[in-house]
VOLOVEX-419821 format. One record per residue (C-alpha): residue in three letters; chain; x negated, y negated, z negated. Coordinates in steps of 0.25 Angstrom, whole numbers. Example, Ala and Ser with C-alpha at 12.3 -4.5 7.8 and 13.67 -1.06 7.14 Angstrom:
ALA  A  -49  18  -31
SER  A  -55  4  -29
This chain:
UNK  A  183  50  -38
UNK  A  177  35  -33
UNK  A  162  34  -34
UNK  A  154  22  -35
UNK  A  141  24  -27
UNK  A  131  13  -32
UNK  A  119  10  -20
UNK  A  108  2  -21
UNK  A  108  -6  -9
UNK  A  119  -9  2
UNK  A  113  -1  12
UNK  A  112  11  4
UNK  A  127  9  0
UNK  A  130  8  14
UNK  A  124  22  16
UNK  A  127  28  4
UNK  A  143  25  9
UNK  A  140  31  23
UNK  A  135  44  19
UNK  A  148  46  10
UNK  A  158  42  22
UNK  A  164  31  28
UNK  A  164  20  19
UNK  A  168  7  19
UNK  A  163  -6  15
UNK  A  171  -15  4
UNK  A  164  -28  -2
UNK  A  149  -22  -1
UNK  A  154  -7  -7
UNK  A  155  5  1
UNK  A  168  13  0
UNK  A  169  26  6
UNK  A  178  38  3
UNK  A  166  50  3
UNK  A  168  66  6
UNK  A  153  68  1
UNK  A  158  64  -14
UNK  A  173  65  -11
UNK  A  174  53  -18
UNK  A  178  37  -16
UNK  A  164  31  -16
UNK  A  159  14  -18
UNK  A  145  12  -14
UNK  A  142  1  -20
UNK  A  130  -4  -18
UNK  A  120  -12  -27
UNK  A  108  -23  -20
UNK  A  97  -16  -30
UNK  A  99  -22  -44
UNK  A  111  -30  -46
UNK  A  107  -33  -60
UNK  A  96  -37  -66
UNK  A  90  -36  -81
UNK  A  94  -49  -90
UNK  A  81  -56  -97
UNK  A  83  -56  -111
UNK  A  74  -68  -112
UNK  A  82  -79  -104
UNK  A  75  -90  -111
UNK  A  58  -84  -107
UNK  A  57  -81  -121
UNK  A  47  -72  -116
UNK  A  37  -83  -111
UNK  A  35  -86  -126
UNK  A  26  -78  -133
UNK  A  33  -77  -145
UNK  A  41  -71  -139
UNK  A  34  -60  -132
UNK  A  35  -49  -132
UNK  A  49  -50  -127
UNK  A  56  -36  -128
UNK  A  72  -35  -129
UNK  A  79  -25  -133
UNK  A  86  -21  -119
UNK  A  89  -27  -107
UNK  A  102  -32  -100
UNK  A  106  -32  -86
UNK  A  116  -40  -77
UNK  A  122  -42  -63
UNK  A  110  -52  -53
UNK  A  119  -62  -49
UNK  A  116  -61  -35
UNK  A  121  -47  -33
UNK  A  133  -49  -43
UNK  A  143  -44  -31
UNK  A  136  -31  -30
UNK  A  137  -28  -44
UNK  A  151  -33  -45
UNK  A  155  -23  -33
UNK  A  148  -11  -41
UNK  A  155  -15  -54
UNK  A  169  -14  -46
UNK  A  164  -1  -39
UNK  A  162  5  -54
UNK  A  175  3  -60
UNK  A  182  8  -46
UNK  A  175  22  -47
UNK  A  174  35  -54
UNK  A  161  37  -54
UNK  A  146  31  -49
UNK  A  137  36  -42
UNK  A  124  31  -42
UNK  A  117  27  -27
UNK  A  106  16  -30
UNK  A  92  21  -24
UNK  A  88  35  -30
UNK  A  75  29  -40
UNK  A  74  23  -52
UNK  A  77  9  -48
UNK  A  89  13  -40
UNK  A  94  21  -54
UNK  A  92  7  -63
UNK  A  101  -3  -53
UNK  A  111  8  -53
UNK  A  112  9  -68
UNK  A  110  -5  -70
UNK  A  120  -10  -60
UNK  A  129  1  -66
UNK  A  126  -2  -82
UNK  A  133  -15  -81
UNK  A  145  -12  -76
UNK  A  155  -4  -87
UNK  A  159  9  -85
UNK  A  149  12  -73
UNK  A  138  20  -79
UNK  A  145  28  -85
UNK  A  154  31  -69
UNK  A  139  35  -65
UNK  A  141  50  -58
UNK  A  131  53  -49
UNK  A  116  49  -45
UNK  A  114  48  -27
UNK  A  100  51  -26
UNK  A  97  48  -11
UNK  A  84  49  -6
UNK  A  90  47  11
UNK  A  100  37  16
UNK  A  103  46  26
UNK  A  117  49  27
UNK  A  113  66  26
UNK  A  104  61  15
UNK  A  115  53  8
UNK  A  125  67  9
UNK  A  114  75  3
UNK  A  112  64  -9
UNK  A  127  62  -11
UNK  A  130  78  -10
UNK  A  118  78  -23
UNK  A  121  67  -30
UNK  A  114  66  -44
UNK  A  119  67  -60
UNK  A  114  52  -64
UNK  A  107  55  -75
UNK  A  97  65  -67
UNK  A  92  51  -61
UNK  A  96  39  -75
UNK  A  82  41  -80
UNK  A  77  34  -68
UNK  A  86  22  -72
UNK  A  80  21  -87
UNK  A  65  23  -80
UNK  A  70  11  -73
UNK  A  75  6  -82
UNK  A  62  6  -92
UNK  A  53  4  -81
UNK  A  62  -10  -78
UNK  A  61  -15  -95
UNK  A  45  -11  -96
UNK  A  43  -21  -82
UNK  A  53  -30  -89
UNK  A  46  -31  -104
UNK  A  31  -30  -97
UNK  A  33  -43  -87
UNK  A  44  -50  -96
UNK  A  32  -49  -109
UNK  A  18  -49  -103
UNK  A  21  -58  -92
UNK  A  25  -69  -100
UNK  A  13  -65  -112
UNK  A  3  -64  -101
UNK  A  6  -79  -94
UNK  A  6  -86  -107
UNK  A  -5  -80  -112
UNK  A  -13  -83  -99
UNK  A  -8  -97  -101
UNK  A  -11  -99  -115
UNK  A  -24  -96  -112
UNK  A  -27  -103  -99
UNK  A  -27  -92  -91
UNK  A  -14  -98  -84
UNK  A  -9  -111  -79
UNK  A  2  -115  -88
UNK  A  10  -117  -75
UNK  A  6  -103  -70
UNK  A  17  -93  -66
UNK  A  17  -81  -76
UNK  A  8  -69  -75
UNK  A  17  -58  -73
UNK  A  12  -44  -80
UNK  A  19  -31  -76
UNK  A  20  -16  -80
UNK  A  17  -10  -66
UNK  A  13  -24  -57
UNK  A  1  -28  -67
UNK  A  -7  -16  -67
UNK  A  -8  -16  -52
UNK  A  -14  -29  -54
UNK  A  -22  -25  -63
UNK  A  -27  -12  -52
UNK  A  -29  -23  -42
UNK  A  -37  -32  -51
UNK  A  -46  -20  -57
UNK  A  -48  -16  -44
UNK  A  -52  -29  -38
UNK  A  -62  -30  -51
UNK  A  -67  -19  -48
UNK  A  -70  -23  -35
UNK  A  -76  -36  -36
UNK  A  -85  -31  -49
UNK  A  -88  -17  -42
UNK  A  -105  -19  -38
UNK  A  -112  -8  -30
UNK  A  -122  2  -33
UNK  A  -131  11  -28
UNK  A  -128  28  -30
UNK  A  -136  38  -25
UNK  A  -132  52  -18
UNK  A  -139  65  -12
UNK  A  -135  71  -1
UNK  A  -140  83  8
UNK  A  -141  84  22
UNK  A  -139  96  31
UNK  A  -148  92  43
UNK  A  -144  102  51
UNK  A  -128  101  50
UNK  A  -128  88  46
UNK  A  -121  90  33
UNK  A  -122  81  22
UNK  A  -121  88  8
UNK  A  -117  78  -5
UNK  A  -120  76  -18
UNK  A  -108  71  -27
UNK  A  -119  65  -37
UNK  A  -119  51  -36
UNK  A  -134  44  -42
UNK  A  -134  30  -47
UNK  A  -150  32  -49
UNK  A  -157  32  -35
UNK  A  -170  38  -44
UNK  A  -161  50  -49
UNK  A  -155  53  -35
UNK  A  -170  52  -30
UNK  A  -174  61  -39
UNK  A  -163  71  -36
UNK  A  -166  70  -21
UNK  A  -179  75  -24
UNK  A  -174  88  -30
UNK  A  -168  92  -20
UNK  A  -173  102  -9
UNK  A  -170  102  6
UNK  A  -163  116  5
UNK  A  -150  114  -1
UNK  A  -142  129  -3
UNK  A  -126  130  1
UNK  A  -121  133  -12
UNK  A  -106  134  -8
UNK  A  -97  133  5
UNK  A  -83  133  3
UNK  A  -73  132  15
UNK  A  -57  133  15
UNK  A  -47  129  24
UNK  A  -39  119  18
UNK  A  -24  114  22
UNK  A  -19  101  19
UNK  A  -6  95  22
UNK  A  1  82  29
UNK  A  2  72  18
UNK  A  12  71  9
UNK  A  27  62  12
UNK  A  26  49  10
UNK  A  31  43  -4
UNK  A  33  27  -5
UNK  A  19  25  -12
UNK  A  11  34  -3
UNK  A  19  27  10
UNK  A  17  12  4
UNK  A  0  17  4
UNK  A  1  22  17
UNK  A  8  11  25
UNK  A  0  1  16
UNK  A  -13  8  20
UNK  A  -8  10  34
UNK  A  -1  -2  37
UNK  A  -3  -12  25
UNK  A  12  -11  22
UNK  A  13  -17  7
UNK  A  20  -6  -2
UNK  A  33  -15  -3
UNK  A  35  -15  14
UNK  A  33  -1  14
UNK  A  43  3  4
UNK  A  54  -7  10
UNK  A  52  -1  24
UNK  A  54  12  19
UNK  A  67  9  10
UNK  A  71  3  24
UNK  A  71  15  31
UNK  A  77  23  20
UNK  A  90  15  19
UNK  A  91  16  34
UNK  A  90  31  30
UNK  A  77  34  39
UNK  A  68  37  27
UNK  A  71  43  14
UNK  A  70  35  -2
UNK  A  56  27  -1
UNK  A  53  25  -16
UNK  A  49  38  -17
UNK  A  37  44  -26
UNK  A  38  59  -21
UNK  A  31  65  -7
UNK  A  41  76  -7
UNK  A  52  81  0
UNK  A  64  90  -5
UNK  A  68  103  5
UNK  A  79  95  9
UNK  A  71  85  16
UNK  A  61  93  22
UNK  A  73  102  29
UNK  A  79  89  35
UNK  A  63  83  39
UNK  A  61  96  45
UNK  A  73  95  54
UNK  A  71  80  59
UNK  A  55  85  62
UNK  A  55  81  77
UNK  A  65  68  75
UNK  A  56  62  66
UNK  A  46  65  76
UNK  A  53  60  87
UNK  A  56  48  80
UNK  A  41  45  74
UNK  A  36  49  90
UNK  A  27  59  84
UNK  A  24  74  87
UNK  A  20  83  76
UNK  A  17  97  74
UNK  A  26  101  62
UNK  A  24  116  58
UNK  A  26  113  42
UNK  A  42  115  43
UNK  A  42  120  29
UNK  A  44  112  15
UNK  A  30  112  9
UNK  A  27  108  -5
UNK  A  19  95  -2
UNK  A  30  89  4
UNK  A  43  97  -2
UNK  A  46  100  -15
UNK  A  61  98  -20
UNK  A  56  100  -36
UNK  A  47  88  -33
UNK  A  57  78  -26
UNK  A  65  73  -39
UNK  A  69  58  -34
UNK  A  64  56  -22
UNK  A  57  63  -10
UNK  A  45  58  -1
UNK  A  48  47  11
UNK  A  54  53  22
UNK  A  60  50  36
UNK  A  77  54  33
UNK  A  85  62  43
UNK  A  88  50  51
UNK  A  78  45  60
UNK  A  78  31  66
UNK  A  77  24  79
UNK  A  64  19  75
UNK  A  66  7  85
UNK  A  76  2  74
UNK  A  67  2  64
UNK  A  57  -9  61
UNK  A  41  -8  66
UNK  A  40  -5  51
UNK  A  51  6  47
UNK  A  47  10  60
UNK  A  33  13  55
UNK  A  37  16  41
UNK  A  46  28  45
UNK  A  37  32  55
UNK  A  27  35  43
UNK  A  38  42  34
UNK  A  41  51  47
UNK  A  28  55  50
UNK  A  24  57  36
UNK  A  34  65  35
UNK  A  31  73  47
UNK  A  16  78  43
UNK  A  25  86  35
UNK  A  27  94  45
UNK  A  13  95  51
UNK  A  2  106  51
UNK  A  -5  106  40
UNK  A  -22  100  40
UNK  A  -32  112  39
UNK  A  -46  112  38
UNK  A  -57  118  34
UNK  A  -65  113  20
UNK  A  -79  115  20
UNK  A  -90  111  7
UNK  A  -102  115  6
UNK  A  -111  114  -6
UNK  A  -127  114  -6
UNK  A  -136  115  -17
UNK  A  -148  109  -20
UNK  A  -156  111  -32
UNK  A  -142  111  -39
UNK  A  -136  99  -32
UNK  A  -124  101  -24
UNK  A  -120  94  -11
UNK  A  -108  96  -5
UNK  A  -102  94  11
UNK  A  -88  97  14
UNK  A  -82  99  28
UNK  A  -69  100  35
UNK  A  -65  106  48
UNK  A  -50  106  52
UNK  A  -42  119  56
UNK  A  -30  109  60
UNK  A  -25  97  59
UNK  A  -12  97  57
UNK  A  -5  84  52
UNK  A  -18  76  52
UNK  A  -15  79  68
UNK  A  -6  67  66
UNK  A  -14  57  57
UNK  A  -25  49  60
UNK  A  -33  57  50
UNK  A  -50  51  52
UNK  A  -58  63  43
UNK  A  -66  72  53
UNK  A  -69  87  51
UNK  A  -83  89  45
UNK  A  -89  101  48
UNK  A  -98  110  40
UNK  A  -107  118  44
UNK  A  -108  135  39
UNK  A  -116  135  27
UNK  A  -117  148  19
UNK  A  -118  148  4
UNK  A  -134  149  1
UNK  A  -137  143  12
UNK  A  -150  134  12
UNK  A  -147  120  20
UNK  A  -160  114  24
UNK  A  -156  97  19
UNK  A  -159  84  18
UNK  A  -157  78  5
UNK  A  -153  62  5
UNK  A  -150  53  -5
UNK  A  -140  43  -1
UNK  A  -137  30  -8
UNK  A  -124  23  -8
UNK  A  -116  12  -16
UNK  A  -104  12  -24
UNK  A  -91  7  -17
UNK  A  -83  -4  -24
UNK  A  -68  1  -28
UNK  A  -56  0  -15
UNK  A  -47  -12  -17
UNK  A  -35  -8  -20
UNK  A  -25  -9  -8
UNK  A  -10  -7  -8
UNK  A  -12  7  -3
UNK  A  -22  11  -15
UNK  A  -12  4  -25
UNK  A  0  12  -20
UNK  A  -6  24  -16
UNK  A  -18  27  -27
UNK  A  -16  18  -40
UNK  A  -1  13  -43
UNK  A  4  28  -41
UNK  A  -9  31  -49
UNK  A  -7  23  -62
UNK  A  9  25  -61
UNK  A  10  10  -56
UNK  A  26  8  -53
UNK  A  32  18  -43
UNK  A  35  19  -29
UNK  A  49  11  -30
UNK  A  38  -3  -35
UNK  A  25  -1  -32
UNK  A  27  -10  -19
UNK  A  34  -20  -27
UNK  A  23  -20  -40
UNK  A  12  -23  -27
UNK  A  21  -34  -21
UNK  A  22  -41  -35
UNK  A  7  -41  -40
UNK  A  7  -50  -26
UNK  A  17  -57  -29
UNK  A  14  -61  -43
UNK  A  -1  -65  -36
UNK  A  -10  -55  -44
UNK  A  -15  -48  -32
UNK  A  -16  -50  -18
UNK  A  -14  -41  -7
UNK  A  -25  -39  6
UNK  A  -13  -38  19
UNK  A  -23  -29  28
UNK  A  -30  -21  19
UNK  A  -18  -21  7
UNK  A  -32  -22  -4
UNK  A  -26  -29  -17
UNK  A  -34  -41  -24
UNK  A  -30  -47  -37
UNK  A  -27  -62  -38
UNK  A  -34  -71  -48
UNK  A  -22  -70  -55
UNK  A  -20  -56  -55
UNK  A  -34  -54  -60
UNK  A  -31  -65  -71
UNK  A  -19  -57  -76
UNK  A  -25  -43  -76
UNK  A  -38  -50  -86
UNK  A  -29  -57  -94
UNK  A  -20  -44  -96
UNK  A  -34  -36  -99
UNK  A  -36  -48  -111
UNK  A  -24  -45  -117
UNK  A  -27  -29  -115
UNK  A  -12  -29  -107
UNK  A  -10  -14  -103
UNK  A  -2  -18  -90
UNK  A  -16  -19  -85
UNK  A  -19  -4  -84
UNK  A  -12  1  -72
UNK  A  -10  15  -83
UNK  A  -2  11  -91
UNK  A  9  5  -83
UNK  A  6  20  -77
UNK  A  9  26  -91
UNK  A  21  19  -92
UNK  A  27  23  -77
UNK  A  24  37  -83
UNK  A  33  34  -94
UNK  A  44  29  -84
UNK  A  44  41  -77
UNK  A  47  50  -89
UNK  A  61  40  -90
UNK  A  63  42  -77
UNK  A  62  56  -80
UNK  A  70  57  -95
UNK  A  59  60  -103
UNK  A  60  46  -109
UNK  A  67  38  -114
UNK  A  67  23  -109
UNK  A  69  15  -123
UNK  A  55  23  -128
UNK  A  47  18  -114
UNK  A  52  5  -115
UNK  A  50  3  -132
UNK  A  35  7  -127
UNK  A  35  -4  -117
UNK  A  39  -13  -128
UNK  A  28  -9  -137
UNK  A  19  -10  -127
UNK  A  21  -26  -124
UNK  A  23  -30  -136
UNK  A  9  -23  -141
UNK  A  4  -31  -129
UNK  A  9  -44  -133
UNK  A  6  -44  -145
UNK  A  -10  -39  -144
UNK  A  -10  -50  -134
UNK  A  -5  -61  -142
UNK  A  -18  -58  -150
UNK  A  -28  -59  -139
């Protein structure tokens, strides 16, 4: 038996062919004789996507618009040009073997280069055996993965998810971008010279969030609300009301209802636990570092695929914050080399799996960011891989910590049927928060007994409404694009990249606050003329739902992508009218 083992990358190949023996390098391919699949194995490797989708419109038919909307049939793919000898060399490695086995990246976009790299060349799909889903480059990661290797069609769905998710982009810009600029021209919103105003399914309504937010903003004027609050004197406790009065008489007159006895109408304390946070996924890491260190979502990613395909850190696209058993027995064994390598010292008591971090039902594709088996001379690495894996490690390490307890006071007083409320904490042990640089201070409250009568002072406090936060990168990634369903882990950086690039927003380097362009408020109010959905950040979201259920079999593509079709042309054609 002779396997093909087609890798996404050279490097990966390279690593791929050294976990299976000792291979050698002919013309750019790996061939090595392997005990692990007792087979002849090619890894041949691809450079990403060697092909590349054919525009069915080669003469801009679509910047007429009689010609729009512009919705073929079906799509056609062939080799770039520029990595032709790549492709050639997989095209001789298929015919060679008995069988293919599948090694691009384990996600969705690494599933479409393979099958479209493999659906122009005869005979290949249909050689496809086996599915390598490696989540570690390590060589004992690679074993494992090669000693599990997968039945393709548990993973093909994430190829037609892909697949659909790669048309719909395609039949949104290709139609609404061209509709939108000669619209805009037409009428004089646009130079004629101008450049194109590009509309997309996910990158338009972050604008659009970035705009509604700056609007809201620059309208957003102040006003005056009321509040009553009581005072205990004596302790020095403050006691609230969640009331909130936009009439200052109406407050006034409920201050003078009140007495300056209040009674304790309830006291509730417990003790409460709450554990380290949770492993890092890529969002939750790209929030961090850009909150942290203003590291822009796309530098973060590429500093963590670095240290994975030098095998110190596991797969970074990554949507999960879990771990299966068989990582946690290996993290558990390299404890103090981790802490060795990071130069930190912590106390790690919790050496059992526990739920908020481990759950081998959970894990379906990929597991949380952590540090791999082999630890690196940190000397070798970059200042910023340096800081990146030091992150992931220690991240990963609170895992292990003490757990934070405390003690959770609220008291509730009544007066004349109002209640007002004070909560208090008091720490039992610190735990992970040990190591963190965490600022909230115990609040201590006093013994009150239910039916007690507190002696108060009863104040009414005015305050003004705050305008709404700017949006930063840090809000985008952590807060609204996983919100709405905006992309995934694998392009949100690149969607934030391109709303720059395209000049619809603009980007603040220290505090990383987002603030639209003229042109980028310009498109989003013309797009709102025309009543375009693209603007509402829901129903790209609606749709990301819908691509999941592809990616999951519940659906079939043609359907999602007959809808897409549907959708534009009812678009275009309501705007034709306007």
């Amino acid at each position: 038996m002779k396997y093909l083992l087609l890798a996404e990358k050279p490097d990966q190949a390279k690593k791929y062919a050294n976990a299976l023996g000792t291979p050698k390098n002919d013309k750019g391919v790996w061939r090595v004789q392997s005990s692990v699949l007792n087979a002849e194995v090619i890894v041949a490797p691809a450079v990403g996507h060697l092909v590349e989708r054919i525009n069915p419109y080669t003469n801009f038919e679509n910047w007429d618009m009689a010609n729009l909307p512009a919705l073929p049939d079906g799509f056609s793919y062939e080799p770039k040009k520029d990595t032709a000898k790549r492709f050639k060399a997989i095209k001789q490695a298929v015919k060679e073997v008995d069988a293919i086995i599948i090694g691009t990246d384990p996600d969705r976009e690494g599933e479409a280069i393979a099958y479209r790299i493999l659906e122009l060349i005869p005979g290949a799909l249909k050689k496809i055996k086996y599915r390598l889903w490696a989540n570690s480059l390590t060589k004992k990661g690679l074993e494992q993965a090669f000693s599990k290797l997968k039945n393709p069609k548990d993973s093909i769905n994430y190829f037609h998810e892909a697949d659909a998710r790669g048309d719909a982009d395609w039949l949104v810009g290709f139609n609404l971008s061209p509709f939108v600029t000669i619209k805009m021209k037409e009428e004089g919103y646009l130079d004629k010279k101008d450049h194109s105003m590009s509309v997309g399914r996910v990158q338009t309504p972050i604008v659009s969030l970035i705009v509604r937010n700056d609007e809201a903003i620059e309208n957003f004027k102040p006003s005056p609300y009321w509040q009553l609050k009581l005072i205990d004197p004596e302790a020095k406790v403050t006691f609230s009301n969640d009331t909130k009065y936009q009439s200052k008489a109406e407050a006034e007159q409920m201050l003078q209802q009140l007495a300056n006895i209040a009674v304790v109408k309830t006291v509730t304390s417990e003790e409460k636990v709450q554990e380290a946070p949770k492993l890092y996924n890529l969002t939750n890491f790209q929030s961090e570092m850009s909150k942290l260190y203003h590291f822009d979502a796309t530098k973060t990613k590429e500093l963590v695929q670095s240290l994975y395909q030098k095998g110190y850190l596991s797969y970074p696209r990554t949507d999960s914050t879990l771990i299966t058993t068989n990582e946690f027995a290996y993290l558990v064994e390299h404890i103090d080399d981790y802490q060795k390598a990071i130069n930190k010292q912590l106390e790690t008591p919790n050496r059992s799996p526990r739920k908020n971090y481990v759950n081998d039902k959970k894990v379906l594709e990929h597991y949380a960011i952590i540090p791999t088996e082999n630890i690196p001379d940190l000397s070798e690495l970059s200042d910023d891989e340096k800081l990146i894996y030091q992150k992931v490690v220690f991240r990963t390490l609170l895992m292990f910590t003490p757990d934070y307890r405390y003690q959770s006071t609220s008291v509730i007083l009544d007066n004349h049927g109002l209640e007002f409320k004070a909560t208090g904490t008091v720490t039992k042990d610190k735990g992970w928060r040990n190591y963190l640089a965490v600022k909230k201070e115990d609040k201590e409250l006093p013994h009150y007994q239910e039916g007690q009568e507190v002696p108060v002072e009863c104040k009414l406090l005015e305050e003004m409404t705050k305008p709404p936060t700017r949006i930063t990168e840090q809000i985008l990634l952590k807060k609204l694009l996983p919100k709405y369903n905006l992309g995934t882990s694998a392009t949100r950086d690149g969607m934030i990249d391109l709303i720059q690039d395209k000049g619809y927003v603009t980007k603040n380097k220290k505090t990383g606050q987002f603030f639209p362009t003229e042109r980028g408020k310009l498109l989003i109010h013309y797009l709102d003329q025309l009543e375009i959905a693209y603007t509402n950040p829901e129903t790209t979201g609606k749709w990301e739902e819908v691509l999941a259920q592809i990616g999951q079999g519940k659906l079939q593509k043609e359907a999602f992508v007959n809808k897409i079709k549907w959708a534009i042309t009812k678009q275009i054609e309501k705007g034709k009218q306007l």
